[in-house]
N, C-alpha and C positions, 0 to 999 in steps of 0.2 A: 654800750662799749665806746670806747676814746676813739675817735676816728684821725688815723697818722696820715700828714699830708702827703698825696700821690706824687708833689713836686721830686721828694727826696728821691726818685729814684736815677736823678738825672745826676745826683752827685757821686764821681768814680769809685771813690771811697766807701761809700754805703751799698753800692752797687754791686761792688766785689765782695763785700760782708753778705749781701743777700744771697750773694751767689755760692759763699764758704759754707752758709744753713745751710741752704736748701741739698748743698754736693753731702755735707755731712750726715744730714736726714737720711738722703739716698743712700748713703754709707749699711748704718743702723738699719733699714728696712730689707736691704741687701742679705745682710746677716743672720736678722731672725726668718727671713722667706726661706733660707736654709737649712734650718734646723728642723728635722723628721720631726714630724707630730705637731711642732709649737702654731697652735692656731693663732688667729688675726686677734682672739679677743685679746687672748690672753696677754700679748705681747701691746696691745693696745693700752689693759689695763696698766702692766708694768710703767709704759709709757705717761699716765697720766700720774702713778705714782709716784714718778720723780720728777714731772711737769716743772712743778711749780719753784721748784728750787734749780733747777736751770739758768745759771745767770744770763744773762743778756736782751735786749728788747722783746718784748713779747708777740710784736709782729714778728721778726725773724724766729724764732723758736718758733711759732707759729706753722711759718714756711717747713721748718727742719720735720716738725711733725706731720704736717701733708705730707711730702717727699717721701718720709720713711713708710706710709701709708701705702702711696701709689706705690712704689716701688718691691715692695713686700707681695703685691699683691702679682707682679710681675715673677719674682723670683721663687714662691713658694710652689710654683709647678714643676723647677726641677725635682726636688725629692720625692714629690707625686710621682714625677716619671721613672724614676731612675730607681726610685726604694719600692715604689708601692704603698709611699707612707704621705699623705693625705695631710695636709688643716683642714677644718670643716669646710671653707670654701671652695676646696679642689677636690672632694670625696667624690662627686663623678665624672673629674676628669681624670683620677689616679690611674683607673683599670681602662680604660681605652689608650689613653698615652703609658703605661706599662706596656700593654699590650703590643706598639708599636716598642720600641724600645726592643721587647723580645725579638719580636720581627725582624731588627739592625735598622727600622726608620725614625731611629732614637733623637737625631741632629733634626729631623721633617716634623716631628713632634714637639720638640723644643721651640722651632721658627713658627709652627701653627700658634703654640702659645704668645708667644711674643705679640705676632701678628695680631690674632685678639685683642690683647692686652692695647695694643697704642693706637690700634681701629677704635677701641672704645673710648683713648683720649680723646682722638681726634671727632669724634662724634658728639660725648656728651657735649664736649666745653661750649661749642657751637648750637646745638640743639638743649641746653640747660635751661634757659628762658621760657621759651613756647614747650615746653615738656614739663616744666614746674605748673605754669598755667592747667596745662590738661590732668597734671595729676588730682592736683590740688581741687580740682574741679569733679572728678570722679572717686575723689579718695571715698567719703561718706556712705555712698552705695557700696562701694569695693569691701570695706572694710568693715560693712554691717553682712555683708555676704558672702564674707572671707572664708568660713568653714566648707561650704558649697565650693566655691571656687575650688579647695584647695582637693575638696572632696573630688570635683570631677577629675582632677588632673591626676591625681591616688587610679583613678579606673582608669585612664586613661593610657598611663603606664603600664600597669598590668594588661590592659588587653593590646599591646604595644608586642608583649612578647611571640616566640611562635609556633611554641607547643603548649598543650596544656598542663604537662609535666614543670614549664617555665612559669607559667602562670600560677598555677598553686604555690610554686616555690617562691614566687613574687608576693603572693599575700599573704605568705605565711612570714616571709621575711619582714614585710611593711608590719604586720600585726605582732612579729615579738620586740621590733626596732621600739614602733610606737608605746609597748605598755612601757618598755624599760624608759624612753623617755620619760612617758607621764608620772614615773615611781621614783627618777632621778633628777630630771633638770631644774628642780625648786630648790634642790638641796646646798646647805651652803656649810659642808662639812671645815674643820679645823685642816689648817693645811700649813706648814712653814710657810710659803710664802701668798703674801694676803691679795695677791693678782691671779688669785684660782676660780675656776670655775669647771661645771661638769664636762663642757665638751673636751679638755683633753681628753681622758681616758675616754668617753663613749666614741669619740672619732679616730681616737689609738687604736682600739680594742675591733670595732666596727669595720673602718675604710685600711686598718695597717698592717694589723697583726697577721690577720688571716693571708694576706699575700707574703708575708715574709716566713711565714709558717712553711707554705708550701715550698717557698722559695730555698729554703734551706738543706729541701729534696731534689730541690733540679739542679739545671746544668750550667745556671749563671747567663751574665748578660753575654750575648755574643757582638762581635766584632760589628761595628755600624759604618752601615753606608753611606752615600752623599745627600744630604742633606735639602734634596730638589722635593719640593713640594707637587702633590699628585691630583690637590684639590682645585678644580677650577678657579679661576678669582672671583668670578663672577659669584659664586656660590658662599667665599671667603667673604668675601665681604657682606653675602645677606645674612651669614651667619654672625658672623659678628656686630651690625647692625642690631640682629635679633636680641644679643647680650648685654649689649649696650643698653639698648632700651626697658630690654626686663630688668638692669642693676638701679635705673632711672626709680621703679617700682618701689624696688628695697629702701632705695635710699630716702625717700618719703610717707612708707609705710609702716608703722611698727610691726612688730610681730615676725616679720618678713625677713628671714636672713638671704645673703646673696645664694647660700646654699641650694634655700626652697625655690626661688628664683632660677635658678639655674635648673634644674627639675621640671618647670614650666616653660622653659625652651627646649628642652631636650621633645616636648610635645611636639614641637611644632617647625624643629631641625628638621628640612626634608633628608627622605630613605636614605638618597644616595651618598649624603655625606659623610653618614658611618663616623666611626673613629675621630675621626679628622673632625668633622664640623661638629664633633662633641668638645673636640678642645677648645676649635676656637670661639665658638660660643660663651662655653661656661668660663674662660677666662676673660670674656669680655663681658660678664655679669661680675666677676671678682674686682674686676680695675673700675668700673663706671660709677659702684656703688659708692666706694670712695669720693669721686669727685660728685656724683649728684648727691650727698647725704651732706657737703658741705652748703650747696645751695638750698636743701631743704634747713639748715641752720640759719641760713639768710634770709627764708621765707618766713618759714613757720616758728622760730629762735628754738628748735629743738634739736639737739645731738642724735641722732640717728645710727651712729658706729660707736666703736668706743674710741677711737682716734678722734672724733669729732668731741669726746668726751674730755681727754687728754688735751683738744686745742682749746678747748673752752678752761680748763685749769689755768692755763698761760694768761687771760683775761687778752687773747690776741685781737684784736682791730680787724672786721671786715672789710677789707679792703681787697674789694673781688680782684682788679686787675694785677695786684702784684700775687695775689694769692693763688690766680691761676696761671700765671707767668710762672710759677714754682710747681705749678703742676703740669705742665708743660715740659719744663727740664726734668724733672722727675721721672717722666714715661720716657722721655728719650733715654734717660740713664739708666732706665730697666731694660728696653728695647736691648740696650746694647748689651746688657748684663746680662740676661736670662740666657745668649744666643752665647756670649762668648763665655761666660763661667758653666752655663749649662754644659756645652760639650765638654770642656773640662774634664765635669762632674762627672759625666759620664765613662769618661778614659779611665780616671779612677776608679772607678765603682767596678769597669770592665776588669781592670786588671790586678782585684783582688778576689780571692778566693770568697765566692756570692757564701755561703754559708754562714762565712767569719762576719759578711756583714749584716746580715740577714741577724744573727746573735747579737749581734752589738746595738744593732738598733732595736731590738727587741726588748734590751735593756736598757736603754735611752727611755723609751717609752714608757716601760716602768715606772723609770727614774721621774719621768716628767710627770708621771701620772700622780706619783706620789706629793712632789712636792707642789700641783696645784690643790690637789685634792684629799691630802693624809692620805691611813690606809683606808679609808673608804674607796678612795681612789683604783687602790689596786684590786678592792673586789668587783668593783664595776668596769673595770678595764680585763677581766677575766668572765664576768658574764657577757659583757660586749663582745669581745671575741669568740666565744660559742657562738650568739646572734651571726656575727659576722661571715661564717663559715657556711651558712646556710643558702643564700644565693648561690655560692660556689658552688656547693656538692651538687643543688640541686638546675645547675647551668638556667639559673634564673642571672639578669640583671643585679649587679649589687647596687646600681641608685634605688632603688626600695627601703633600702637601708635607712633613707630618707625621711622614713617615718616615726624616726628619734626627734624631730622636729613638728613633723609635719603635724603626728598626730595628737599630740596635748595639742596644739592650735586648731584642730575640727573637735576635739572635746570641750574645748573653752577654759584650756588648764592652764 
């Protein structure tokens, strides 16, 4: 790749164009972190689809497709919170941050998030280097042992629950998640539009439907409190740390979504964080992958995300220091977005009738499902939600659910 010289940043004129990408990236990644069900990939694929015909320097588009990256990955846990409706990335932050939300600590939910989210900027960017080393250095083992691994972590959770009525309903969930996986994630059905892929519908159907199902029967969100956080910091921050470091994982390992990742924090998140240290955890597994899958690009020359797939379309310049000076403003422009659109999001949501929306997103989902997936789409967006309803009934965990990913990768599928 053409390596652009690092002087030009000193000129006001390019300076302030770098800084036009990178606010407009944040724009874009804003947008689609909004939209119920639209997972990371998929909005990643679109992204690389229209890459290349982007006018402008391929460094700066570069930048604009970080930005819209990191900041996506900030803003897509309000609809988690607020709908119940999940990307792949936030499937086990949905029902703990709903849950609060129900509760009126919907604004402490949204700040948890955040807070993850720009803990894990501030972590990876500085620990990138000596973290690429130890990966890189244990990948080989990890990744010849991967089934094992992922296998203990499978038992680990289920014996996590604390009845045994939770427990069966955890394997039973893990075991119909996983076959449907293993029977659909290869599949590359006809679809209008050519940025499809399985997990809309199986994480529609899975992490969405089934809360907006019930959701249609109850009483809607109620009126939300102040917004003061309950979690120690002390604890915020090791939990965030802990996401950080496992998104470090993803972003160097194939096979490895920030999803499965986050799963293997939720291990090792101590008791008393509950709720809370599930958000900011797993949203600090969402944000970190991001930025370390671009230094696994730099290590290894291999795209690791699909945004990384999309920056590699542009033919962009590695040119680390402006690249994470763009991810930098990035997290800050999510910081501020997730806190101040989130509540928002949430005023409105309160102050319509939960039913009407609970229906309309139901049909969003549909809609999305189809046009990633044809109608293939909508029959597995209709057995996923059967799947989906089964943790429920059975007051099992629905991270289990997990094992739409988890398990074709301990099969070797």
């Amino acid at each position: 790749m053409a390596v652009a010289p690092v002087e030009f940043v000193t000129d006001p004129t390019l300076t302030l164009q770098l800084l036009a990408w990178t606010l407009a990236g944040a724009s874009l990644g804003s947008l689609s972190g909004l939209v119920p069900g639209l997972h990371a990939n998929n909005f990643a694929l679109l992204l690389a689809g229209i890459a290349a015909s982007v006018p402008g320097p391929p460094l700066f588009v570069g930048c604009a497709m970080l930005a819209a990256g990191v900041v996506h990955t900030f803003l897509n846990a309000v609809p988690a919170m607020a709908l119940g409706v999940p990307d792949a990335e936030m499937a086990v932050t949905a029902l703990p941050g709903h849950r609060l939300v129900l509760d009126g600590r919907g604004y402490e939910a949204i700040r948890l998030s955040a807070l993850g989210s720009i803990l894990a900027v501030l972590v990876a960017v500085p620990l990138a280097i000596p973290v690429t080393s130890a990966v890189t250095a244990v990948y080989p083992t990890l990744r010849s042992n991967l089934p094992l691994v992922l296998a203990m972590v499978v038992v680990a959770l289920v014996a996590s629950e604390y009845t045994w009525r939770a427990r069966f309903g955890g394997l039973l969930s893990f075991s119909l998640a996983a076959a449907l996986g293993v029977l659909t994630l290869d599949l590359s059905p006809d679809a209008p539009l050519e940025a499809g892929g399985m997990l809309a519908p199986l994480f529609a159907g899975l992490f969405g439907a089934p809360v907006l199902i019930d959701a249609i029967f109850g009483s809607g969100i109620p009126p939300q409190r102040d917004g003061t956080i309950e979690l120690p910091r002390w604890l915020v921050g090791a939990t965030a740390l802990a996401g950080a470091l496992a998104g470090a994982v993803v972003g160097y390992i194939p096979g490895i979504s920030a999803a499965i990742a986050a799963v293997a924090v939720l291990v090792l998140v101590p008791g008393n964080a509950g709720d809370r240290g599930y958000i900011v955890a797993t949203s600090g597994v969402d944000t970190a992958n991001t930025i370390f899958a671009l230094f696994a690009l730099v290590a290894i020359g291999q795209p690791r995300t699909g945004v990384m797939v999309a920056f590699e379309n542009v033919n962009a310049p590695l040119e680390l220091p402006i690249l994470l000076g763009a991810v930098l403003l990035a997290g800050v422009c999510g910081f501020v977005l997730v806190i101040v659109v989130g509540e928002r999001y949430l005023e409105l949501v309160g102050r319509v009738a939960y039913w009407k929306i609970s229906t309309a997103v139901l049909g969003l989902l549909l809609v999305l499902s189809y046009l990633f997936t044809g109608p293939l789409g909508i029959v597995v967006f209709v057995v996923a939600t059967a799947i989906g309803m089964v943790p429920v009934r059975l007051r099992a965990r629905r991270v289990h659910l997990m094992g739409v990913l988890i398990g074709p990768l301990i099969v070797g599928i």
